[in-house]
Backbone as CSV, one residue per row, in Angstrom:
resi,resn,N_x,N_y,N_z,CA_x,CA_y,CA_z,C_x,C_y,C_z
1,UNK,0.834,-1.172,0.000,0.000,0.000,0.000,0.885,1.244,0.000
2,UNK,0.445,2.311,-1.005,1.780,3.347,-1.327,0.755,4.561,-0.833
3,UNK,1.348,5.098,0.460,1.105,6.339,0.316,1.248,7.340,-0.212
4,UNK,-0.096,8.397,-0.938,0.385,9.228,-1.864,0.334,10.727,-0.766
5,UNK,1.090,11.526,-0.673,0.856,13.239,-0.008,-0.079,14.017,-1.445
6,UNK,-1.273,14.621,-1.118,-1.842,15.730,-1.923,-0.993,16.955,-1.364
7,UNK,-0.587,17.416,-2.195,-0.323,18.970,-1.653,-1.627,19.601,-1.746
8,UNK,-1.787,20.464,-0.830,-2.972,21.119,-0.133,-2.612,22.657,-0.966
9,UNK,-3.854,23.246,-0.916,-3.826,24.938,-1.119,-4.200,25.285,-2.482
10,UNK,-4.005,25.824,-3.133,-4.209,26.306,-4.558,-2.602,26.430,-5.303
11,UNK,-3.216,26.508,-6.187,-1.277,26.284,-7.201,-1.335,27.828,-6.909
12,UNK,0.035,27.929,-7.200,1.052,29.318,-7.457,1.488,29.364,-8.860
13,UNK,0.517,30.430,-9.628,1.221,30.922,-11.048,2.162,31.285,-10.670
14,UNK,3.790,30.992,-11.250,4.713,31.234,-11.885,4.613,33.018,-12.223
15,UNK,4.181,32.906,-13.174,3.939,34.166,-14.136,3.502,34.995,-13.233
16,UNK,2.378,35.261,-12.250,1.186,36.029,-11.968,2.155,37.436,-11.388
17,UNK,1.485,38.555,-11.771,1.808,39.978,-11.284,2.801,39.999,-9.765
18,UNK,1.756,39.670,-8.990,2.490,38.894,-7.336,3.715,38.260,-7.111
19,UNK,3.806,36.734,-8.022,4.896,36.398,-8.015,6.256,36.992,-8.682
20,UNK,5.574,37.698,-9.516,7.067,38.361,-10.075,7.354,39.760,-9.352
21,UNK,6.997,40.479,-8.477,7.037,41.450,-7.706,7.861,40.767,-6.360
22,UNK,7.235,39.404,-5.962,7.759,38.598,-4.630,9.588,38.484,-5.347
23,UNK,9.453,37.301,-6.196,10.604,37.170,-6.730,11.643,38.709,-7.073
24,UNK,11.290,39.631,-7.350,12.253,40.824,-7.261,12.775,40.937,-6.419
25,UNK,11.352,40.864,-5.429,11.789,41.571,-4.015,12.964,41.096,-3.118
26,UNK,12.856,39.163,-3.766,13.555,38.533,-2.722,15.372,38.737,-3.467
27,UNK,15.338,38.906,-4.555,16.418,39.295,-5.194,17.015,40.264,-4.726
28,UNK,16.417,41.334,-4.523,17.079,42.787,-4.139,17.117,42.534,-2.907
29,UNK,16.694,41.916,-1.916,17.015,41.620,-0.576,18.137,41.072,-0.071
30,UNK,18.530,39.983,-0.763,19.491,38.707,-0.926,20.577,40.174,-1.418
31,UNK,20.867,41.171,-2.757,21.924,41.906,-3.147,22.186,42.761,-1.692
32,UNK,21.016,42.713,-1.036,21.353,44.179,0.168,20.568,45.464,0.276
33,UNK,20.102,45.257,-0.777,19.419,46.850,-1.492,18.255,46.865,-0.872
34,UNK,17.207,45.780,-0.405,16.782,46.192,0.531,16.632,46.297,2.018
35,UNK,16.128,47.111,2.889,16.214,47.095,4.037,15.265,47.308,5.208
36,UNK,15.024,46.515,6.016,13.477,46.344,6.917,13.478,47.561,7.744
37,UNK,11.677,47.709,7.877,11.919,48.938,8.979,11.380,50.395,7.959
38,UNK,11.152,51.248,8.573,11.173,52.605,8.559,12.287,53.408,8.173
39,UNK,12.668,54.276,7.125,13.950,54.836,7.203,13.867,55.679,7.867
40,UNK,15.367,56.142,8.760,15.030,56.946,9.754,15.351,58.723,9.095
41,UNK,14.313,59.517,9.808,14.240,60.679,9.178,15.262,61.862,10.143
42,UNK,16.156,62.287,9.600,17.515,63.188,10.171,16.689,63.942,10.525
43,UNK,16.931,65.182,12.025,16.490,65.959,12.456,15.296,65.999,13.369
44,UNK,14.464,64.778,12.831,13.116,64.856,13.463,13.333,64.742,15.103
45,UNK,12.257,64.535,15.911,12.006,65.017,17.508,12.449,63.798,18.048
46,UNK,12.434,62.864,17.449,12.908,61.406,17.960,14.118,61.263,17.784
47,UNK,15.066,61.724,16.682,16.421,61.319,16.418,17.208,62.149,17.269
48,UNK,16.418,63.343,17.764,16.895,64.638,18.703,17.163,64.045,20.221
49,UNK,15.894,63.478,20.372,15.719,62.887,21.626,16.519,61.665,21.715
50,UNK,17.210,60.670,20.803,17.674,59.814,20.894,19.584,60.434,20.528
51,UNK,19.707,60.862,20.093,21.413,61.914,20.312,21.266,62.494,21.656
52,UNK,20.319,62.796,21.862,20.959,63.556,23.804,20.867,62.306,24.354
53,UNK,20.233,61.675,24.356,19.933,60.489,25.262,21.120,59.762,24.985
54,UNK,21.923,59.146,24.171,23.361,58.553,23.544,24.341,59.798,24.708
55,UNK,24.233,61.097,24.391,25.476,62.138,24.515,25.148,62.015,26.422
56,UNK,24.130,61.949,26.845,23.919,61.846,28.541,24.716,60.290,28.989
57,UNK,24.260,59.614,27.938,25.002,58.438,28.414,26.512,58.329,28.422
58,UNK,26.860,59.299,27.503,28.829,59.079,27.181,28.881,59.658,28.931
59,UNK,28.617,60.885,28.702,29.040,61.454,29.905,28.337,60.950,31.442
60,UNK,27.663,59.728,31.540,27.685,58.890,32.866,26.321,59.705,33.512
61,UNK,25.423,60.603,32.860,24.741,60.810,33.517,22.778,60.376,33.584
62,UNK,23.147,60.165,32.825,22.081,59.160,32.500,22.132,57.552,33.102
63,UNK,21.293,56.781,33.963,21.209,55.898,34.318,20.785,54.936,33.571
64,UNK,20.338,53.536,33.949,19.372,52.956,33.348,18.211,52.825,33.472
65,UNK,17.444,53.828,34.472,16.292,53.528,34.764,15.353,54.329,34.300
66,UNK,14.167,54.201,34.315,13.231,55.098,33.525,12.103,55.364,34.431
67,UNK,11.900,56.349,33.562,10.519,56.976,35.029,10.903,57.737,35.700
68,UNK,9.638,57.605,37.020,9.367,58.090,37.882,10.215,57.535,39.177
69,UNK,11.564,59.123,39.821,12.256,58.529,40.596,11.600,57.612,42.205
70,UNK,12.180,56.462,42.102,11.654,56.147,44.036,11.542,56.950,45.188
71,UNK,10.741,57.151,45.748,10.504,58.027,46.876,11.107,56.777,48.243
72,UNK,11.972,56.860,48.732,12.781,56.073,49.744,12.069,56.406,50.765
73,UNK,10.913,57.183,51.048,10.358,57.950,52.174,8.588,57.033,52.474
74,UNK,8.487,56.366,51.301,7.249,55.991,51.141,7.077,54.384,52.000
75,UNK,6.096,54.015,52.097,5.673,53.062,53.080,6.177,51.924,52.570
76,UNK,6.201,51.274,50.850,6.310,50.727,50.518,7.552,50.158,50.668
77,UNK,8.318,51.400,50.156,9.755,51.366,50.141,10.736,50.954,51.324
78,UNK,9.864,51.565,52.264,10.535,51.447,53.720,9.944,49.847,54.249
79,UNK,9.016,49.199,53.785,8.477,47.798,53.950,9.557,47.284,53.252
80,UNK,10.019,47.339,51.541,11.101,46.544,51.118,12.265,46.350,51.532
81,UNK,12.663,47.636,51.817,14.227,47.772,52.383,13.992,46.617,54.179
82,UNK,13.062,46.937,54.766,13.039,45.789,55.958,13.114,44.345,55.447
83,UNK,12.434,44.452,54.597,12.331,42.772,54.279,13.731,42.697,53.593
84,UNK,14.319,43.346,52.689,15.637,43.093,51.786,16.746,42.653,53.665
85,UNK,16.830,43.723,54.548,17.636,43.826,55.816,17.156,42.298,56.381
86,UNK,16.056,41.700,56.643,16.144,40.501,57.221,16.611,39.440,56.560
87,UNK,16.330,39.572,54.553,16.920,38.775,54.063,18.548,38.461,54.151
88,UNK,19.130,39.550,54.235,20.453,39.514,54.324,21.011,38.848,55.866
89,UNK,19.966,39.753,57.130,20.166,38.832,58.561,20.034,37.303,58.332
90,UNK,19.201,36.978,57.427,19.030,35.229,57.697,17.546,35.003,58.557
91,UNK,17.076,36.421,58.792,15.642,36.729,60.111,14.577,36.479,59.336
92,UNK,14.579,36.669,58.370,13.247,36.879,57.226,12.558,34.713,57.384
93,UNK,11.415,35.067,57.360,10.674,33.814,56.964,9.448,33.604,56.412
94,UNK,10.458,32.691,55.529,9.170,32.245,54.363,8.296,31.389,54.897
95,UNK,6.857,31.794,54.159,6.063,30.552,54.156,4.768,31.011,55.095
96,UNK,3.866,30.283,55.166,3.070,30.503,55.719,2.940,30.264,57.429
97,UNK,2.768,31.057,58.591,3.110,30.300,59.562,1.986,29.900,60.651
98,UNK,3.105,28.839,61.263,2.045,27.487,61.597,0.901,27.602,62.229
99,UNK,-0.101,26.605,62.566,-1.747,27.314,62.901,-1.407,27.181,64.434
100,UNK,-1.685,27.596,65.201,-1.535,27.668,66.906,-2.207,26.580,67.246
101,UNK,-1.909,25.675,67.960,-2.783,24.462,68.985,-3.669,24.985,69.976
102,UNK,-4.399,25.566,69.746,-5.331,26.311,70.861,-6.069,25.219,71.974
């Protein structure tokens, strides 16, 4: 008993408008000539914003973080930093704790 595979889908003209536009495309891709993406436009508000942002970084003043700075003053903060301090004591404990024998 010989299994036969149908190829599935509809044929692909050779010839058709599509394929010979695909086939260019993949040609000039393969030479280099083309290239993915958006070209980027000199001057605009983004390329502005992205040169200071590069020139803050040469000079160390720019961090990596983004946003809105931490307030070290806030409840949250002052909850993490306790829990980070017991982690480091070895005091901190995980888990749920045990039910009392009443």
């Amino acid at each position: 008993m010989k299994n036969t595979v149908k190829k599935l889908g509809r044929p692909v003209n050779p010839n058709s408008q599509r394929q010979q536009e695909l086939k260019q495309k993949a040609e000039l891709r393969a030479k280099g000539l083309i290239k993915r993406g958006r070209p980027t436009v000199a001057g605009s508000a983004n390329q502005e914003k992205l040169a200071r942002r590069a020139q803050l970084a040469e000079q160390g003043m720019l961090t990596g973080e983004r946003g809105r700075p931490t307030n070290p003053n806030s409840v949250r903060q002052q909850r993490l930093a306790m829990l980070n301090e017991k982690r480091a004591n070895g005091t901190l404990k995980l888990g749920r704790p045990k039910k009392s024998q009443d």
